[in-house]
DRENDO-9697 format. One record per residue (C-alpha): z, y, x; residue in three letters; residue number from 1. Coordinates in pm, whole numbers, plus 50000, padded with zeros to 5 digits. Layout:
PT      w      v      u  rest   nr
PT      Z      Y      X   ALA  NUM
...
***
This chain:
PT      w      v      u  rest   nr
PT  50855  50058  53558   UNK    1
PT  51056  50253  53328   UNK    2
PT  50699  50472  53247   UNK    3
PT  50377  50597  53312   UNK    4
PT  50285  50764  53637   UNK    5
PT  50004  50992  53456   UNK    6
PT  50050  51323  53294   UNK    7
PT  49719  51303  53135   UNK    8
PT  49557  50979  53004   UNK    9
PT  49215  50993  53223   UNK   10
PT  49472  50962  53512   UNK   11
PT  49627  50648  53418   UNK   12
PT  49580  50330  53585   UNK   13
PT  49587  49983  53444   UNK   14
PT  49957  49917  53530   UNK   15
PT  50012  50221  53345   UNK   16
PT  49783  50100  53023   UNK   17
PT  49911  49717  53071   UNK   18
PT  50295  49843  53087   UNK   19
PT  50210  50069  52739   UNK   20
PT  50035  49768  52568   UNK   21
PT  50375  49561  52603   UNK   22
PT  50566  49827  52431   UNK   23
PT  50307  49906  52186   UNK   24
PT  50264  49549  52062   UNK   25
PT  50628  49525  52087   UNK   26
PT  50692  49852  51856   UNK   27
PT  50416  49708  51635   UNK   28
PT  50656  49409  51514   UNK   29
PT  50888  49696  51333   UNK   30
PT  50618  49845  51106   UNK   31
PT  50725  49601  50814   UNK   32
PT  51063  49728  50830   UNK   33
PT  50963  50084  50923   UNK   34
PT  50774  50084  50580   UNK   35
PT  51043  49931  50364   UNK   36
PT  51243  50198  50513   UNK   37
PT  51007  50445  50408   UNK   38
PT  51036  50297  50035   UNK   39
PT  51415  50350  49998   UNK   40
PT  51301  50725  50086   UNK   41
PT  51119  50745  49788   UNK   42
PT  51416  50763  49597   UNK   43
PT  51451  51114  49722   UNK   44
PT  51052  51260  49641   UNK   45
PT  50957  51335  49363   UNK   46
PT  51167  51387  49036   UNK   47
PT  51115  51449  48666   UNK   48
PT  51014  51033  48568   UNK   49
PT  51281  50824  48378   UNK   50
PT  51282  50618  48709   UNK   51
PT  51242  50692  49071   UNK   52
PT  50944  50683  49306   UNK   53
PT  51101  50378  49453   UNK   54
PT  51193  50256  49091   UNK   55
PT  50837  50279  49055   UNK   56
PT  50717  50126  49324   UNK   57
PT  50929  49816  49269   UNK   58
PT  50865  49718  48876   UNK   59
PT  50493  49769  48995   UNK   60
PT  50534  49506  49246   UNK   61
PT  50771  49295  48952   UNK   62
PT  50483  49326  48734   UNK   63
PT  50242  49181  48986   UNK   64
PT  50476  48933  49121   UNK   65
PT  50560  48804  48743   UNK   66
PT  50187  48807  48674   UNK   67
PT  50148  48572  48946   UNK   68
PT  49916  48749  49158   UNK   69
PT  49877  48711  49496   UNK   70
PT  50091  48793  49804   UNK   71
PT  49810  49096  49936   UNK   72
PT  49861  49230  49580   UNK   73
PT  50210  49232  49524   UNK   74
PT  50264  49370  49877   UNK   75
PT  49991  49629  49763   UNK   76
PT  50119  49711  49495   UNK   77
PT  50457  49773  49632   UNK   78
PT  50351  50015  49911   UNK   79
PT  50046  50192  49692   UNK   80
PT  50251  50496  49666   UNK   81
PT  50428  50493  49993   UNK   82
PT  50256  50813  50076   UNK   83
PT  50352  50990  49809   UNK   84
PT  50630  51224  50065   UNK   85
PT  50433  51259  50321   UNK   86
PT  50035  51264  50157   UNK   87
PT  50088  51396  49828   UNK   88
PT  49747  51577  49807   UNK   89
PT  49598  51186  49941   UNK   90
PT  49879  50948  49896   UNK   91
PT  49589  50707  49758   UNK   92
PT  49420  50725  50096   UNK   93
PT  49720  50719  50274   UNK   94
PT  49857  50395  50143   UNK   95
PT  49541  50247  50164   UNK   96
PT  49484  50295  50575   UNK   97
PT  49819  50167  50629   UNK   98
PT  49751  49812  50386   UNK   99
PT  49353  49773  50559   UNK  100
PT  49442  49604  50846   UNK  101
PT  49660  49348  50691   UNK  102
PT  49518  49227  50343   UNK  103
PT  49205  49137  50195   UNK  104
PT  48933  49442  50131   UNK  105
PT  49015  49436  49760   UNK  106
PT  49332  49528  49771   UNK  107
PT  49358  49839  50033   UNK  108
PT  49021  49933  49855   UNK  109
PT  49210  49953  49504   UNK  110
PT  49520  50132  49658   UNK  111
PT  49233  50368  49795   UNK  112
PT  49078  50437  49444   UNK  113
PT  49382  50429  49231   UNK  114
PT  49409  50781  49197   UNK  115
PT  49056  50866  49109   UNK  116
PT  49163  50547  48778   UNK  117
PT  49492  50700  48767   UNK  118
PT  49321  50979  48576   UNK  119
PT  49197  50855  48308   UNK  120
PT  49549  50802  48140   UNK  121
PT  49654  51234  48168   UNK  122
PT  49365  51424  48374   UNK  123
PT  49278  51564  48003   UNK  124
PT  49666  51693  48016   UNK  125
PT  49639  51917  48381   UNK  126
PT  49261  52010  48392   UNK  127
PT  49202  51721  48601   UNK  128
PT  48832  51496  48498   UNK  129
PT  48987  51162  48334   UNK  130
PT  48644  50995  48405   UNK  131
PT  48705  51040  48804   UNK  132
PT  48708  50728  48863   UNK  133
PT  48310  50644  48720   UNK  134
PT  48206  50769  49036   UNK  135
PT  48333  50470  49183   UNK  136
PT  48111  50282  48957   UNK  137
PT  47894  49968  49082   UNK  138
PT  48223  49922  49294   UNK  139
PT  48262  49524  49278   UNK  140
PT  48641  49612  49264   UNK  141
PT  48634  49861  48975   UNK  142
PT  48737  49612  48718   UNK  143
PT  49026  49539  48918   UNK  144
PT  49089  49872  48987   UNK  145
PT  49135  49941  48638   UNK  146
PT  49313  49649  48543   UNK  147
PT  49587  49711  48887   UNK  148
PT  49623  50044  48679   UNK  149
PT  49658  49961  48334   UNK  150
PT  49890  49641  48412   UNK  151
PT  50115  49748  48737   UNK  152
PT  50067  50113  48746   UNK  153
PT  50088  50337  48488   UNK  154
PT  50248  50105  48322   UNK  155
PT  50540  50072  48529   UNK  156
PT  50818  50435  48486   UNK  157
PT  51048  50177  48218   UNK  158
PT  51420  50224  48282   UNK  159
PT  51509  49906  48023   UNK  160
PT  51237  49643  48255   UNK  161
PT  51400  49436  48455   UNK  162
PT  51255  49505  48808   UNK  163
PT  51362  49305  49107   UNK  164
PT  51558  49455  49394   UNK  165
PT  51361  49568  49717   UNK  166
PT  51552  49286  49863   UNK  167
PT  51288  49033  49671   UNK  168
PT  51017  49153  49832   UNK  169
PT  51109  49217  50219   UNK  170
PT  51020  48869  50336   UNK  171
PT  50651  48972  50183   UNK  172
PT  50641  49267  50341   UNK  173
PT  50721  49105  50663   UNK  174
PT  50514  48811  50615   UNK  175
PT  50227  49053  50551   UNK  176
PT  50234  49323  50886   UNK  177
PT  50290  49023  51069   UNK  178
PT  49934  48915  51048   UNK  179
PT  49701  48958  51274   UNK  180
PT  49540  49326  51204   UNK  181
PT  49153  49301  51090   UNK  182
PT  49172  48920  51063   UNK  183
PT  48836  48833  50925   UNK  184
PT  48979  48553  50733   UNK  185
PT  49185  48831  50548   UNK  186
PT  48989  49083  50505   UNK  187
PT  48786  48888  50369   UNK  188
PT  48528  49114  50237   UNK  189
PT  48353  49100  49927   UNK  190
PT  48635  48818  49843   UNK  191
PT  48812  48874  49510   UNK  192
PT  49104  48730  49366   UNK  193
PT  49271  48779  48974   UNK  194
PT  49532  49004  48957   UNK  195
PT  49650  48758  48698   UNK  196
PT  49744  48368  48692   UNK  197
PT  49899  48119  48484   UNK  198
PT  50132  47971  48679   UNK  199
***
């Protein structure tokens, strides 16, 4: 069977939907290295920081890494602006639905939110409300919220830091998608974990 026999999916039979769930799950093994693709094309969004979006994206992640957080948060951290081409009105959100299904509730739910805590450091500056994110109040993540912005985010346009190549981090990415999506045991809701450790 090279493919389907329908032309419309109420017409399908279950050859048809068993022969499309072998390629699907098959296809699904690329998405770590569909996304790290998608994170060298940040190098060509937006402009106008000392440091590209991809620059960005990595001395986040070197922050996290070197702060010895976990593997869902460096991975998090790395892709939280991944949607910045394609979402830029959402990128937050965007990021977010792509990270739920792999790592623990805290983390996609911070990637989620970032934005809204994003504002508190220039929303004064474009007419935007810097106290966005207090609607997210009562939140048992907004403390980490706030501290995955003030320590990896917007801390994190430096041309002098010493961020680690993309290179690093691909056998996290891939370590992450490869889990099982909405694995209980890593979802974990509810669970947190420090953004920080001593190692």
């Amino acid at each position: 069977m090279d493919h389907v026999t329908f032309t419309q999916m109420k017409d399908g039979t279950k050859e048809d939907y068993d022969f499309l769930t072998t390629h699907e799950v098959a296809h699904t093994k690329g998405t770590a290295d569909r996304l790290l693709d998608a994170l060298v094309a940040l190098d060509e969004g937006l402009s106008g920081y000392k440091i590209t979006r991809l620059g960005h994206s990595l001395q986040s992640a070197s922050r996290a890494h070197r702060d010895g957080a976990d593997i869902d948060w460096v991975v998090s951290t790395l892709l939280h602006d991944i949607g910045d081409i394609y979402a830029p009105y959402n990128h937050d959100e965007y990021a977010a639905t792509i990270l739920r299904p792999f790592v623990r509730e805290q983390c996609s739910w911070c990637v989620m939110t970032h934005g809204d805590f994003q504002l508190i450091y220039y929303g004064h500056h474009v007419g935007a409300d810097p106290d966005k994110r207090d609607r997210h109040t009562g939140s048992p993540y907004f403390d980490d919220c706030a501290q995955f912005c003030e320590r990896w985010d917007q801390s994190s346009f430096d041309p002098d830091y010493d961020t680690l190549p993309l290179d690093f981090f691909r056998p996290l990415v891939r370590e992450v998608f490869a889990r099982t999506p909405y694995d209980p045991d890593v979802i974990r809701t509810g669970a947190r974990e420090p953004l920080v450790r001593e190692r």
